[in-house]
C-alpha positions in Angstrom: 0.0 0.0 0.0 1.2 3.3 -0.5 1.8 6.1 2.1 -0.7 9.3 1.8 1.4 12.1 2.9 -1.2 15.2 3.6 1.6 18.2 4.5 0.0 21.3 5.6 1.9 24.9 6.5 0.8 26.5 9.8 -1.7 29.1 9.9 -0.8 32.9 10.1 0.9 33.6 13.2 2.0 36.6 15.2 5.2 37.8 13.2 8.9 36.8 14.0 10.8 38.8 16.4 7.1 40.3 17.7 7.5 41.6 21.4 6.7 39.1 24.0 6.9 36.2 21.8 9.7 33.1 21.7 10.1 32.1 18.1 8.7 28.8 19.4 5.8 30.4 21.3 4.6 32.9 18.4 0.8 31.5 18.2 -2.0 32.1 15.3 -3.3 35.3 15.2 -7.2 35.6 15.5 -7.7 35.9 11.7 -5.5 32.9 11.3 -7.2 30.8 13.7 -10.7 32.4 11.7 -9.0 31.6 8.0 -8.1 28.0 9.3 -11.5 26.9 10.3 -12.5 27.8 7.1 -9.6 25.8 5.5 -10.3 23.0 7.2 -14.3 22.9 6.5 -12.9 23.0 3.3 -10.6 20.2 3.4 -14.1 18.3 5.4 -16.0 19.2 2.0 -13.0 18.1 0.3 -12.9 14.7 2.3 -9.1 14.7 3.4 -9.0 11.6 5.2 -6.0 10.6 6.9 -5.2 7.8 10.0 -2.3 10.0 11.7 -2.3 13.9 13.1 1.2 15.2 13.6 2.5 18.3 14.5 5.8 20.7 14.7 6.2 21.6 18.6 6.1 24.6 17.7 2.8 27.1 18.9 2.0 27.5 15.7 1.7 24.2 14.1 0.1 23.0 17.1 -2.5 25.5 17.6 -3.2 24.8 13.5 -3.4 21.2 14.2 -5.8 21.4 17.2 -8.2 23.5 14.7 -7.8 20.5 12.2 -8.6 18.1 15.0 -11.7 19.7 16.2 -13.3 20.8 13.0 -12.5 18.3 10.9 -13.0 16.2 13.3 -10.6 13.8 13.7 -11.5 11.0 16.4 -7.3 10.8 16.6 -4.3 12.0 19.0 -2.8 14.6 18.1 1.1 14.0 18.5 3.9 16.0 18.7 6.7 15.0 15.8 9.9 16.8 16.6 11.4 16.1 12.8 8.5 18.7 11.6 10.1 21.7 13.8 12.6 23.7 11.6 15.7 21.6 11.4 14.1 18.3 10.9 15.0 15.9 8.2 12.7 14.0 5.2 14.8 11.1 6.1 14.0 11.2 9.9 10.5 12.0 9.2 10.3 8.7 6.4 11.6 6.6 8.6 9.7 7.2 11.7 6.8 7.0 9.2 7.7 3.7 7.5 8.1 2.2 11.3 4.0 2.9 11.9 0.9 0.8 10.9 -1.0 3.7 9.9 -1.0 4.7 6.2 -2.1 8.1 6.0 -0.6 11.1 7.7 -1.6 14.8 7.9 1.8 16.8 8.8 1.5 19.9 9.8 4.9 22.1 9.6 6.6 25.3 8.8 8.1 26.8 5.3 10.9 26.5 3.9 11.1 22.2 5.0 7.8 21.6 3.9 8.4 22.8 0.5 11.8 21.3 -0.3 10.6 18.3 1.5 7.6 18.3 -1.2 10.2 19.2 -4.2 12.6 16.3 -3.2 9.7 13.6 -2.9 8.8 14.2 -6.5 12.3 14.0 -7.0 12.8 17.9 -8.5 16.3 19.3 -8.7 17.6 22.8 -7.1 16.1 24.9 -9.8 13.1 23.5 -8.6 10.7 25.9 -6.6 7.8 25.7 -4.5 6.2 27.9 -1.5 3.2 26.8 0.8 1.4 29.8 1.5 0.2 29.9 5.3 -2.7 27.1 5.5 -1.5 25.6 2.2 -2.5 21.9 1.8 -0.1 19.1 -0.6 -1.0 15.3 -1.1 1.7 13.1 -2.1 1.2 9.5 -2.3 4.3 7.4 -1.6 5.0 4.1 -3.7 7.5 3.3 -0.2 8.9 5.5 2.6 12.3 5.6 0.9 12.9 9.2 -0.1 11.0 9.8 -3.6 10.6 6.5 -4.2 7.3 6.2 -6.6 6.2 9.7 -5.2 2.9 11.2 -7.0 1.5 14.5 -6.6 -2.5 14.1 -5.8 -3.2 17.9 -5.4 -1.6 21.3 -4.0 -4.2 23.6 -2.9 -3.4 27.2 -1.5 -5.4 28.0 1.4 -7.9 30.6 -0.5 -9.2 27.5 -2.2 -9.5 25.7 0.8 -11.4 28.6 2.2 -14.1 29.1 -0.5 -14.6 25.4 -0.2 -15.3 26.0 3.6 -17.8 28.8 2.8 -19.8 27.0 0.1 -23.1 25.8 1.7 -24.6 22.1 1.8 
């Protein structure tokens, strides 16, 4: 079976270097918490369906992953994967990923690693280039966990899309 690999950039958060605020601490803003409820009603309209929820430590990711969790709903835990912070490896992340029983992960992270992480799956060289807007949403399905081995692209949707798809009625 192939792995479904759901990677999804934070939310917008309060901006670096913001008074008060650790770079790990900085949290969603109100209108980013208020954008990704939409997002994710959208990706619920959309029926993303996945078997594992995990998050970057950092505020951010986790305070966008608790919004996925509640409005999507997802009956799941929410775990905390330290490969997603800034820093973290694809190869960590794959083989952590190959070790489980679930197929089918949502990851939520942070730009750049989620991008270049994306690029190097579908096996793109360095002229390559990609950027997840906050809330963005990729699918990648994964022949094996071995780094781009049989990786397909299944969509890329930029977090407007997701939104109108949360606002549509029915």
């Amino acid at each position: 079976m192939p792995l479904e690999l759901y990677f999804l950039r934070h939310a917008p958060a309060v901006e670096r270097g913001s008074e008060g605020f650790a770079e790990e601490e900085r949290p969603l803003t109100e209108e980013g918490r208020e954008k990704m409820i939409l997002a994710v009603r959208g990706m619920k309209k959309l029926d993303v369906d996945f078997e594992a929820l995990l998050s970057s430590p950092l505020a951010r990711a986790k305070q966008t992953a608790e919004l996925v969790k509640h409005y999507l709903p997802f009956k799941g835990s929410l775990e905390i994967e330290e490969e997603l912070a800034p820093g973290g490896t694809l190869k960590a992340l794959l083989k952590k990923l190959g070790a489980r029983s679930e197929e089918s992960f949502l990851l939520v992270g942070h730009e750049p690693t989620l991008s270049s992480w994306i690029l190097s799956l579908l096996g793109c060289g360095p002229a390559s280039a990609l950027r997840m807007k906050k809330g963005s949403l990729c699918h990648l399905s994964l022949e094996s966990p071995e780094e781009g081995a049989g990786s397909e692209l299944i969509a890329l949707l930029p977090p407007r899309f997701l939104r109108l798809s949360g606002r549509k009625s029915g």
